[in-house]
C-alpha positions as CSV (number, residue, x, y, z in Angstrom):
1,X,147.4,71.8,215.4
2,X,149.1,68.2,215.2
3,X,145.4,66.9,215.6
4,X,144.0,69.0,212.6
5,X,147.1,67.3,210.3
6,X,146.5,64.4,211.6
7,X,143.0,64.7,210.3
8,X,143.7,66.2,206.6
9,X,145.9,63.7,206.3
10,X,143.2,61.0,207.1
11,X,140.8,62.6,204.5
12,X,143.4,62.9,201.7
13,X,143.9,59.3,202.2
14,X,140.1,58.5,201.9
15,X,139.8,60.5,199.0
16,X,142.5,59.1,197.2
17,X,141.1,55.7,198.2
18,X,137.5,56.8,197.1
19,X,138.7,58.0,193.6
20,X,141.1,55.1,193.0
21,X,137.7,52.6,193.8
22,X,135.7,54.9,191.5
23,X,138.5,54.2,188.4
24,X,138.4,50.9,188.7
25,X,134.9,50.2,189.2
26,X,133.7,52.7,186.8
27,X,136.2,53.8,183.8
28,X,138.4,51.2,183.7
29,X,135.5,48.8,183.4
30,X,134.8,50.3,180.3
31,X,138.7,50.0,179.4
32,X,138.2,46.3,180.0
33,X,134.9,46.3,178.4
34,X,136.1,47.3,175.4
35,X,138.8,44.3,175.8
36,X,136.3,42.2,176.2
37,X,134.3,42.9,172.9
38,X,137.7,42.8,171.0
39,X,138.1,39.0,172.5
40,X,134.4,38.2,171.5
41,X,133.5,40.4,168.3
42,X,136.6,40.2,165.6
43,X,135.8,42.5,163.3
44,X,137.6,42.1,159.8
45,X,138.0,44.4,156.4
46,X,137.0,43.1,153.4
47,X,139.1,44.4,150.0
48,X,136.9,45.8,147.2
49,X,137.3,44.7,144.2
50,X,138.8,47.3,141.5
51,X,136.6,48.9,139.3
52,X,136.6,48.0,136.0
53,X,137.5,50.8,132.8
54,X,135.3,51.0,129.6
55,X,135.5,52.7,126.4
56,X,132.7,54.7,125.1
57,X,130.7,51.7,123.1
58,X,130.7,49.4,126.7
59,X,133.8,47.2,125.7
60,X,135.9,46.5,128.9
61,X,139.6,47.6,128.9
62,X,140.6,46.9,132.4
63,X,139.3,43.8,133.8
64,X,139.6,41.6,137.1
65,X,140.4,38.3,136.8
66,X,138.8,35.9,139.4
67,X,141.2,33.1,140.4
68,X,142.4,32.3,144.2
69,X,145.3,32.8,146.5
70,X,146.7,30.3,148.5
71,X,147.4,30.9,152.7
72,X,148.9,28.6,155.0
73,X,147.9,28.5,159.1
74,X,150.3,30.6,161.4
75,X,153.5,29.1,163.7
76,X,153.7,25.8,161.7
77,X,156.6,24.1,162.3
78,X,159.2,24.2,159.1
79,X,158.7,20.4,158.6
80,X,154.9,20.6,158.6
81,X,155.2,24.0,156.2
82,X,157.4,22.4,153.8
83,X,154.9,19.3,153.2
84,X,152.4,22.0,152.5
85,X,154.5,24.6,150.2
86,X,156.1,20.9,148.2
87,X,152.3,20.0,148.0
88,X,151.6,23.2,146.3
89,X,154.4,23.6,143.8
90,X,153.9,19.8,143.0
91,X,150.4,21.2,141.4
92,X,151.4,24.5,140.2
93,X,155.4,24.1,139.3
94,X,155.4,27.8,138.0
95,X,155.8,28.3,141.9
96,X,158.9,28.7,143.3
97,X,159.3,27.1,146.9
98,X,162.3,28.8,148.4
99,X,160.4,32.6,147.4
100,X,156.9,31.2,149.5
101,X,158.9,30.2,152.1
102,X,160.7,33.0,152.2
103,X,157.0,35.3,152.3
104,X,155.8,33.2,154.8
105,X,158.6,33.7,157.3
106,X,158.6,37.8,156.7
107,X,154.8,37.7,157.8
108,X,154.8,34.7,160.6
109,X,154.9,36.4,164.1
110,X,153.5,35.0,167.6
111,X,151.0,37.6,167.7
112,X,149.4,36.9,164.1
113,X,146.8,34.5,164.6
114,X,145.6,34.6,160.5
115,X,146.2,32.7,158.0
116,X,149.4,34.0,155.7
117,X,149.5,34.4,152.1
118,X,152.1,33.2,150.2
119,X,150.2,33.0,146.9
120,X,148.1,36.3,145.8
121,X,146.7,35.0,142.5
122,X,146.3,31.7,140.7
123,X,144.0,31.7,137.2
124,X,140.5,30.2,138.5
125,X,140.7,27.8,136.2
126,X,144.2,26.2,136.7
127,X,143.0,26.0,140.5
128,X,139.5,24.2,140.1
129,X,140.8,20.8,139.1
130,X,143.1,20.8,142.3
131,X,139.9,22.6,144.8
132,X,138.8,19.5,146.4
133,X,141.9,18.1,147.3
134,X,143.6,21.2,148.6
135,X,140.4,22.6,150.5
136,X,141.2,18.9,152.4
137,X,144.4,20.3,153.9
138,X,143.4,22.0,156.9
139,X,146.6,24.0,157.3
140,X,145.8,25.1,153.5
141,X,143.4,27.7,152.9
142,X,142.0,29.2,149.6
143,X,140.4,32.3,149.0
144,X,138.8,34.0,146.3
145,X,140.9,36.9,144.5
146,X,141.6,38.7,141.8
147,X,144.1,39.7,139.1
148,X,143.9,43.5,137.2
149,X,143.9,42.3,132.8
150,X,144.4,44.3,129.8
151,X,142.3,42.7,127.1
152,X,144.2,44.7,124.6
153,X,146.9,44.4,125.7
154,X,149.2,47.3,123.9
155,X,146.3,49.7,122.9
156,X,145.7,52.9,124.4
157,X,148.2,51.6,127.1
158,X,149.7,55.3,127.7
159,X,146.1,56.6,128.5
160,X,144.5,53.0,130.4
161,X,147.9,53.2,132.3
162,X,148.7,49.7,134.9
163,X,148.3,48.6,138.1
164,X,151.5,47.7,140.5
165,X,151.6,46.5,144.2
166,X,151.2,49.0,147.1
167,X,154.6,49.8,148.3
168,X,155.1,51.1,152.3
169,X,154.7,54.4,150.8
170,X,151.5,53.7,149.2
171,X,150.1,52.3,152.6
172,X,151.1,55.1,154.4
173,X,149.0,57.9,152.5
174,X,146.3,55.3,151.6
175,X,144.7,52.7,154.1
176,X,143.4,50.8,151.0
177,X,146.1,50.3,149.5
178,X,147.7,48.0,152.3
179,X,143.9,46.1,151.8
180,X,144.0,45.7,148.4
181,X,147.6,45.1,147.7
182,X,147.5,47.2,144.2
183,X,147.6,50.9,143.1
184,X,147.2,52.7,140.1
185,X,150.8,53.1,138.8
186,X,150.2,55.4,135.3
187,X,147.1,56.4,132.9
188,X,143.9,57.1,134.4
189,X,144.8,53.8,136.3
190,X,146.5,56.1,138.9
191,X,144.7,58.9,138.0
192,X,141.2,57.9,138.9
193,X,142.9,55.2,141.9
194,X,140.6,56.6,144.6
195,X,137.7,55.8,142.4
196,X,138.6,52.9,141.0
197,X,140.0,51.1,144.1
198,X,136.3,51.9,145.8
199,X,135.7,51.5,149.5
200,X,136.7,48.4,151.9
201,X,133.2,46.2,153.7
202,X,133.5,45.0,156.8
203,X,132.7,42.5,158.5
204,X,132.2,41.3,162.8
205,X,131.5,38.1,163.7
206,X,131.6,36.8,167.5
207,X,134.4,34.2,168.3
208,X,135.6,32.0,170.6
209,X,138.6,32.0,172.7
210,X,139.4,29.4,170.1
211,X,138.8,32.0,167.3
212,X,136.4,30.1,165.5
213,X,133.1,32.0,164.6
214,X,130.2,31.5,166.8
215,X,127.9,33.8,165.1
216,X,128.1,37.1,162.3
217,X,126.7,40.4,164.0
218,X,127.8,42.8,161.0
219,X,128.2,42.5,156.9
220,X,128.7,45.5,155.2
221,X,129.9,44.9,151.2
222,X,132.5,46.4,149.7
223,X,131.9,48.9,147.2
224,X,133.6,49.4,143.7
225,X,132.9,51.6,141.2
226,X,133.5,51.3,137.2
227,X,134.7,54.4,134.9
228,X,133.8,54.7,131.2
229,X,136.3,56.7,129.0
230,X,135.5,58.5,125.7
231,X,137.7,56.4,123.6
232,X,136.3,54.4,120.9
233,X,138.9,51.4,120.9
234,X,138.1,50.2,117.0
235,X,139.2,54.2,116.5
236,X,142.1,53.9,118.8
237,X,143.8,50.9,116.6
238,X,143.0,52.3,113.7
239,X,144.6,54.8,114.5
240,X,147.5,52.9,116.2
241,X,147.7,50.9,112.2
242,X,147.2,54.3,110.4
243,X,150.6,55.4,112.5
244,X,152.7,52.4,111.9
245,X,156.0,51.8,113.0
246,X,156.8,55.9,113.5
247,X,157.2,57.5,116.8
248,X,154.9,60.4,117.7
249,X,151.6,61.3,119.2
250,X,148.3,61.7,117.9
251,X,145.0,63.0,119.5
252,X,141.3,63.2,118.1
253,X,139.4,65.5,120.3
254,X,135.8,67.1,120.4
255,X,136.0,70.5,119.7
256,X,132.7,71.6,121.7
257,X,133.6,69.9,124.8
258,X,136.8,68.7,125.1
259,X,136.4,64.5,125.5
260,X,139.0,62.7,123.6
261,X,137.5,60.1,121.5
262,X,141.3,58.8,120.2
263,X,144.9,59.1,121.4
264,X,148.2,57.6,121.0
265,X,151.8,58.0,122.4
266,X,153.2,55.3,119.6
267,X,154.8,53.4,120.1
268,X,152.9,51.7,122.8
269,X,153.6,48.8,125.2
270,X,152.2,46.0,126.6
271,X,150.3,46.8,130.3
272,X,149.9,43.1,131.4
273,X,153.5,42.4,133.0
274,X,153.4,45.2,134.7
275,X,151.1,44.0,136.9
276,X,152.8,41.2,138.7
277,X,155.7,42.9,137.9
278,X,158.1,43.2,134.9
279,X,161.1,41.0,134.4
280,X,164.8,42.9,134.3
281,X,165.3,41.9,130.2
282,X,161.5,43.4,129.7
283,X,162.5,46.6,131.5
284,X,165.6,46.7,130.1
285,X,163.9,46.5,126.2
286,X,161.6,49.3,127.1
287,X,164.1,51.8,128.4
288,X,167.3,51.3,125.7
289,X,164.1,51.8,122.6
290,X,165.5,54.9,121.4
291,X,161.8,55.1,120.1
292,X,160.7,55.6,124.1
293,X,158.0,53.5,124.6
294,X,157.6,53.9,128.0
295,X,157.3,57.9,127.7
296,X,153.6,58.8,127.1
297,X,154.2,61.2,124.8
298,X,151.2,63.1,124.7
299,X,151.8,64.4,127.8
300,X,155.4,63.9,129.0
301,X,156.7,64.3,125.3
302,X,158.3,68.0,125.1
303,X,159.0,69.2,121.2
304,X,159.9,72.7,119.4
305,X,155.8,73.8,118.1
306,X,157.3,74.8,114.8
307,X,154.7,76.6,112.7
308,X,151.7,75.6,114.3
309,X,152.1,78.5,116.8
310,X,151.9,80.8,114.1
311,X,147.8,81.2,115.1
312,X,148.7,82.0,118.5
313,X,151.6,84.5,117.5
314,X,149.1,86.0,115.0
315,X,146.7,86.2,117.4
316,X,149.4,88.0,119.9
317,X,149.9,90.8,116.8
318,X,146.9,91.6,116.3
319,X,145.8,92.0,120.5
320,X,149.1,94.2,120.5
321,X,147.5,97.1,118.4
322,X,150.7,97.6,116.4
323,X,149.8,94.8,113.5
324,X,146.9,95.0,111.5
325,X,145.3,92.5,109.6
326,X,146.6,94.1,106.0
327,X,150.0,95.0,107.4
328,X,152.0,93.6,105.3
329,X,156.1,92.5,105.6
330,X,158.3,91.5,102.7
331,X,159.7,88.5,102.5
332,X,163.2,87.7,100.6
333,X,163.8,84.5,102.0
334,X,165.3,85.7,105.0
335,X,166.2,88.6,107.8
336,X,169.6,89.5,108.9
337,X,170.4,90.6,112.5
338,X,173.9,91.7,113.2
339,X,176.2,89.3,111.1
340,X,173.1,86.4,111.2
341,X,170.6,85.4,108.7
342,X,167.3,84.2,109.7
343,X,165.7,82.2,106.9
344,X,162.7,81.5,105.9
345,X,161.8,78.0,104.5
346,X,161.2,79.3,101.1
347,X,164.3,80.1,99.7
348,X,163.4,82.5,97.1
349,X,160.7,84.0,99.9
350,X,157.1,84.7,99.6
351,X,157.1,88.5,98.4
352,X,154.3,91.1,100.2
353,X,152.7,89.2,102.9
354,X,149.7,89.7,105.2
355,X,149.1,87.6,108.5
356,X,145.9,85.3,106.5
357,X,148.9,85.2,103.9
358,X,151.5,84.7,106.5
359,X,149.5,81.8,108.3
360,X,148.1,79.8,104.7
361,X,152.0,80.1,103.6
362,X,153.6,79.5,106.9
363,X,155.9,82.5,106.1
364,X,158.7,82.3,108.6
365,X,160.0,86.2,107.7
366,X,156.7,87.7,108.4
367,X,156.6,86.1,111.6
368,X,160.9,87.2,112.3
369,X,159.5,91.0,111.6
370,X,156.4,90.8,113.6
371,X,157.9,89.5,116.7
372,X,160.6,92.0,116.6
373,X,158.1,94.7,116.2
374,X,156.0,93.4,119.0
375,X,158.3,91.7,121.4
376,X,158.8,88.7,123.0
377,X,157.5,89.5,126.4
378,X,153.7,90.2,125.1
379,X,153.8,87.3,122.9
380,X,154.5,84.9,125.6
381,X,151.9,86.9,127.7
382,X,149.3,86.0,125.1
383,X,150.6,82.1,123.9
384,X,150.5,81.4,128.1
385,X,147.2,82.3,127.9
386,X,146.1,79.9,125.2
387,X,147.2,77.1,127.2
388,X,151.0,77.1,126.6
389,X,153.4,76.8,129.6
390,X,150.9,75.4,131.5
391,X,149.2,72.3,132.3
392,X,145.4,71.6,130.0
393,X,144.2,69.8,133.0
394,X,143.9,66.3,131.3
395,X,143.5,63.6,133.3
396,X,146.8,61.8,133.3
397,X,148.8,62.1,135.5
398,X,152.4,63.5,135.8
399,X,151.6,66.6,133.0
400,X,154.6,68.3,132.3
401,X,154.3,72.1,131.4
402,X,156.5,73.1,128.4
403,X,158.1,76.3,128.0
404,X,157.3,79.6,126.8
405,X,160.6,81.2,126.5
406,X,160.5,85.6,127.6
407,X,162.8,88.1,128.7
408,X,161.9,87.1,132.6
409,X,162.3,82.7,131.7
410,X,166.1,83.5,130.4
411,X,166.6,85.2,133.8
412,X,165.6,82.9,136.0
413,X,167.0,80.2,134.9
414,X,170.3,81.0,133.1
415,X,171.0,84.2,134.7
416,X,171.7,85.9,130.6
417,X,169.9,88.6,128.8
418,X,167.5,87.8,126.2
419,X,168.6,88.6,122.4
420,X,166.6,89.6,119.6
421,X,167.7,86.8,117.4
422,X,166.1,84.5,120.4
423,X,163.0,86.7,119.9
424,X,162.5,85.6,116.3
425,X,163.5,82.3,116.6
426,X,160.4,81.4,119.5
427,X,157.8,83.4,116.8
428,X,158.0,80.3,115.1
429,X,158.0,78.1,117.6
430,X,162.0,77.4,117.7
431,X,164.3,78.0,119.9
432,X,163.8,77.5,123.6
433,X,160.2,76.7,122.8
434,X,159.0,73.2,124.1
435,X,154.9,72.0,123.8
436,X,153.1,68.6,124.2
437,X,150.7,67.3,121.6
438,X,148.0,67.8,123.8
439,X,149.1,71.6,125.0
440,X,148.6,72.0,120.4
441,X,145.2,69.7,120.4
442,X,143.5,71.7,122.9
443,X,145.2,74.8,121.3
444,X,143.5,74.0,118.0
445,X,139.9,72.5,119.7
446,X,140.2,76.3,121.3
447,X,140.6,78.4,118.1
448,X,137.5,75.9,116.1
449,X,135.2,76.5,119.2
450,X,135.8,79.7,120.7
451,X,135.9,77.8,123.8
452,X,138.5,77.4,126.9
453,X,138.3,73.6,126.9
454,X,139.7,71.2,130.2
455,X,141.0,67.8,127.6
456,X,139.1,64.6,129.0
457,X,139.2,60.9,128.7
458,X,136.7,60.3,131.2
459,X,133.2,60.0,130.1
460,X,131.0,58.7,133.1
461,X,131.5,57.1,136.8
462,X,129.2,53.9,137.6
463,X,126.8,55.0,134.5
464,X,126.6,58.7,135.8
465,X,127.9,61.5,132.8
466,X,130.8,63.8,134.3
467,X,130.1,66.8,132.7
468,X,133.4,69.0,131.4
469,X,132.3,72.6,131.4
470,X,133.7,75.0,128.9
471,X,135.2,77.9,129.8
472,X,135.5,81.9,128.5
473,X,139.2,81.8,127.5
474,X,139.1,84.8,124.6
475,X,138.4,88.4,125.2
476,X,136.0,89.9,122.5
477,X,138.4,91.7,120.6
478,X,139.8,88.2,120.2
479,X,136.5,86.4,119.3
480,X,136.4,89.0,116.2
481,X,139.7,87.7,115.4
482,X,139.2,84.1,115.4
483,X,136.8,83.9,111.7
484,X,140.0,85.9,110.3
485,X,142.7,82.9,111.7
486,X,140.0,80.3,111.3
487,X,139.8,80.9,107.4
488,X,143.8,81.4,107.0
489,X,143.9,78.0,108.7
490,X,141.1,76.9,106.0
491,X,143.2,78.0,103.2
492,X,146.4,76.1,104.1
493,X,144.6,73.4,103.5
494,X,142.0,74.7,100.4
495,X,143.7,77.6,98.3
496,X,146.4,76.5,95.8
497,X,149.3,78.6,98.2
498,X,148.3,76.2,100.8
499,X,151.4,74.3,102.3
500,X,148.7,71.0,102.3
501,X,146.9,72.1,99.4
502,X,148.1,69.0,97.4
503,X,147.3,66.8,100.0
504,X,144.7,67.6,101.4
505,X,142.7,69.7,98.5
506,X,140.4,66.3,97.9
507,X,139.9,65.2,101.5
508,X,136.3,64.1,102.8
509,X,136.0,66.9,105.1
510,X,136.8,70.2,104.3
511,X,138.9,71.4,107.4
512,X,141.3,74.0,108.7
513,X,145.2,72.9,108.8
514,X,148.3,74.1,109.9
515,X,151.5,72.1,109.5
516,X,155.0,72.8,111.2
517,X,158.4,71.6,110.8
518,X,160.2,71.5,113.9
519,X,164.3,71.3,113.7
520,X,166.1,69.4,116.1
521,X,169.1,70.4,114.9
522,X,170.5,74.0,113.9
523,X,171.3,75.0,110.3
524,X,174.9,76.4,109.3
525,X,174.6,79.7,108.2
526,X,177.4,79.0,105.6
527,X,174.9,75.9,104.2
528,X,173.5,78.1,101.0
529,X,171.0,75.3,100.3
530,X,169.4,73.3,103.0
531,X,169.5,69.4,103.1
532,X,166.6,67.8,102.4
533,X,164.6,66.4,105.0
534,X,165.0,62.2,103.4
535,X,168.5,62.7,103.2
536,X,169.0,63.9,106.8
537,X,170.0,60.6,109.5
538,X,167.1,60.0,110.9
539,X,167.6,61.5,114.4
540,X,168.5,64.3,112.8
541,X,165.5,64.7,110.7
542,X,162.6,67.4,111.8
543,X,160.0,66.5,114.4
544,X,156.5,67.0,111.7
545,X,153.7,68.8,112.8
546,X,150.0,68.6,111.3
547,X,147.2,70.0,113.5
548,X,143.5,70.8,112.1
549,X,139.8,70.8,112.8
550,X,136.7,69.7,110.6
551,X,134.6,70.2,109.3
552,X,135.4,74.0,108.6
553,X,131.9,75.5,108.6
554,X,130.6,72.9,111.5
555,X,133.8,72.1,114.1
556,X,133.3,68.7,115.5
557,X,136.7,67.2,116.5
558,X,140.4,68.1,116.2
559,X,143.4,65.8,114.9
560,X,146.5,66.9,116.2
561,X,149.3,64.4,114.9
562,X,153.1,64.6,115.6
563,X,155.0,62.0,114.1
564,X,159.1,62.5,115.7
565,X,161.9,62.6,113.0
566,X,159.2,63.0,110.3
567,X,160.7,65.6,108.3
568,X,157.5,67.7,106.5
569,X,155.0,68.1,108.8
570,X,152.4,68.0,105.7
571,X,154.1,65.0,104.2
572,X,154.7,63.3,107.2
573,X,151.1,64.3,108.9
574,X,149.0,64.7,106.1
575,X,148.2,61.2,105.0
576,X,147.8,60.0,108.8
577,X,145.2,63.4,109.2
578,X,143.8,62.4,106.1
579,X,142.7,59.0,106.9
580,X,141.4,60.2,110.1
581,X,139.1,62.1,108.9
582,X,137.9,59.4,106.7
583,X,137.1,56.9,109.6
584,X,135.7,59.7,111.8
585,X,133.0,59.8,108.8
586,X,133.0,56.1,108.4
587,X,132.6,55.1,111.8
588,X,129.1,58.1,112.4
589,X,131.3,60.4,114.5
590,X,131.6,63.3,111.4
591,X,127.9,63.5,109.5
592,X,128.3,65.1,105.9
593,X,125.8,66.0,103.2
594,X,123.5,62.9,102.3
595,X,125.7,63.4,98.4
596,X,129.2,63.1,100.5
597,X,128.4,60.3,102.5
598,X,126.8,58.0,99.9
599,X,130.2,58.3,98.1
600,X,132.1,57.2,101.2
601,X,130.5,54.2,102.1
602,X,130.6,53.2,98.4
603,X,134.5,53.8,98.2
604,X,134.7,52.1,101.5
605,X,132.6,48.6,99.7
């Protein structure tokens, strides 16, 4: 027995000998191996180089500009450094030697053997002058980079967006941002990010223990990729002059398809110091505008709808089986509901109305007895589908939703029962009713086309067209509906009831309108006779609506303008639509009868 254990044991220790010899002269020699390569082969990323953004004619509106960074050699002593980082602010005094000393102690270690950057980016040509003498110093190194511009500085900055450096949160979703130092921040800057920033090269070279290169086994280049939006920038400041110094929103969109051709959140600001980063007083000017600036307002900008809901409400009647199209209401200037009055903007009210009559008049009663006859709940059902309460999908990023008040929304979030005055007070758009400008342009692009349409700036990636598709967003009963609301929007804008009929009677293209005052403030029901709008302070004025299509029997393009504090949203948005339309024609993107355009371009001489 003692022999036979003496004997297992003797085996179990050949067997542990055997399969300790077999790791280390089999698998750990390809552990080693692999050691070995990384001590021969070095293998380094390359950055890409950010893609650049276009408008629709080709003109760049995000550029890279070349110039170099600066990196000094690891573990130099603080004497030696200080020669060098003196040396470089002696030829560049805009640099600030306590901040490079400062960067290059936060990235000097005893295991880094690269070169450190303390400079990312100096202009190409405030470096060549200086190469020579600094490509001498052979603890000095300079390497080709680049720094995002903004040619235009303030234009279309809410949709181009800016660039800002990676932050450890940035590097932690996204390897390339820790390559490439910079992230899209806003716009379709951070939007399209993963396109834009494109993919990192590589390249291996074999070194010596010395790490210098011996010989290059591997190049692959970095690839970047350039995006071309559908904005026109000669349309885009026009339109930015055409608004002025008011605050608001504006957007010019293709009715068929959905690309946005012009938009503005106004006003605007400039992109460029964003991109190093912005000083304290800078920041401080943007924020304390009580004209908000920094808010894009096309898509983060939340404002009562006013009367340009009244197509969707309409719409919401007639899908409920209860309204007709010649039901009528009277209106006497105004509905009472327990001890309240609910007026309607015309004083002396409209008389018998229909809904085309309702809708060309912008009849608040009509709307007050309509609502109360169909309810809130299916109204909301209906405006949520058209698009309100809900993101359009446009490619910005950070889209806020709105609200479409119901009996369910007052629930859930203030725990209160919904009242019927509420319900009268959303059918025209009041209330606890909050839209974008683009929620209403895509609204309006819907009712022209017939369409469910996704809002776009994006036209094509690296030459390639991304196509949009439409969608089916109306049920046939609707589609029968729309000639009906398309023509009552025609006549706001043509018949002499209009509420744009003076404005708008002569313009260039004849187009469907609808206007909308919103209040920002309430009305005292003991106030007989309403202040007018100019004599209002101006925070308290009305936010004024103007949203339309052209031309009426061909849709092309809607202009949905918003101008905050405007008071009228016909005399506030009429002039800026009407202009609009003018320059689409002038500029080839409206085509008229051969008659209508020989008289443009002679008025325009």
């Amino acid at each position: 027995m003692r022999l036979r254990l003496a004997f297992c044991a003797v085996v179990l220790v050949w067997i542990v000998l055997l399969v300790r010899i077999y790791y280390l002269s089999i698998k750990s020699n390809e552990y080693y191996a692999e050691i070995a390569e990384d001590n021969v082969v070095r293998t380094k990323l390359i950055a890409p180089t950010r893609g650049q953004i276009l408008d629709s004619k080709g003109r760049p509106i995000a550029i890279n500009r070349l110039g170099f960074s600066i990196s000094l050699a690891p573990h130099l002593k603080q004497d030696v450094r200080m020669v060098e980082i003196e040396k470089i602010v002696s030829i560049f005094p805009d640099q600030n030697a306590t901040l490079l000393e400062k960067e290059y102690k936060k990235q000097n270690s005893p295991y880094n053997q690269d070169f450190i950057q303390i400079v990312d980016f100096i202009d190409y040509d405030t470096v060549l002058p200086h190469f020579a003498e600094l490509n001498l110093r052979p603890n000095l190194k300079l390497d080709s980079s680049s720094k995002r511009h903004y040619p235009y500085n303030f234009l279309a900055s809410h949709i181009i967006g800016y660039v800002g450096r990676s932050t450890t949160k940035d590097m932690e979703k996204d390897s390339l941002a820790k390559l490439t130092n910079y992230v899209g921040r806003s716009g379709v800057e951070a939007f399209y990010n993963n396109v834009l920033q494109g993919s990192s090269g590589v390249r291996k070279t074999k070194v010596t223990a010395l790490n210098q290169v011996v010989e290059e086994i591997l190049y692959e280049k970095p690839k970047s990729q350039d995006i071309a939006l559908n904005i026109d920038m000669e349309l885009q400041q026009f339109l930015k002059d055409t608004f002025g110094d008011a605050a608001g929103a504006a957007v010019v969109m293709d009715v068929n398809t959905g690309a946005i051709i012009a938009a503005g959140s106004f006003p605007e600001y400039n992109l460029n110091p964003f991109v190093t980063g912005i000083t304290q007083k800078e920041w401080d000017g943007l924020i304390q505008d009580l004209k908000h600036p920094f808010t894009n307002k096309l898509v983060n900008g939340l404002y009562p709808p006013g009367s340009v809901i009244k197509m969707g409400v309409g719409m919401s009647f007639l899908n409920s089986g209860k309204i007709g199209r010649e039901k009528t209401y009277f209106c006497g200037g105004y509905i009472e509901l327990g001890k309240r009055k609910f007026r309607c903007w015309k004083a002396n009210g409209h008389g018998n109305m229909n809904l085309n009559d309702a809708i060309r008049e912008s009849c608040d009663v009509y709307f007050y007895e309509g609502s109360l006859e169909v309810g809130i709940d299916f109204i909301a059902q209906n405006l949520e589908r058209y698009g309100f309460g809900k993101k359009t999908g446009v490619d910005l990023p950070n889209e806020f939703v709105g609200t479409v008040p119901s009996k369910a929304w007052k629930m859930e979030k203030y725990n209160q029962q919904w009242f019927m005055g509420e319900t009268v007070n959303a059918s025209i758009g009041q209330g606890y009713f909050l839209t974008t400008p683009m929620q209403v342009a895509k609204y309006t692009a819907e009712i022209a086309s017939g369409k469910g349409l996704t809002p776009h700036f994006l036209k094509s990636i690296d030459g390639k067209d991304v196509e949009f598709k439409p969608t089916e967003l109306f049920t046939p009963f609707e589609k029968e509906q729309l000639p009906y609301i398309r023509k009552a929007m025609y006549e706001v804008a043509n018949h002499p009831k209009g509420t744009v009929y003076r404005l708008l009677k002569d313009n260039i293209v004849p187009i469907a309108a609808k206007t909308g005052t919103a209040q920002v403030i309430s009305i005292p029901q003991s106030e007989i006779v309403r202040m007018k709008e100019k004599d209002m302070e101006y925070f308290h004025r009305s936010h004024a609506w103007m949203t339309t299509y052209g031309p009426y029997d061909n849709p092309q393009y809607a202009v949905t303008v918003m101008v905050e504090h405007g008071g009228g949203g016909g005399s506030a948005g009429g002039p800026i639509i009407k202009k609009i339309y003018k320059k689409l024609v002038e500029m080839g993107y409206i085509k008229l009868p051969e008659v209508v355009e020989k008289t443009v371009k002679k008025g325009k001489k």
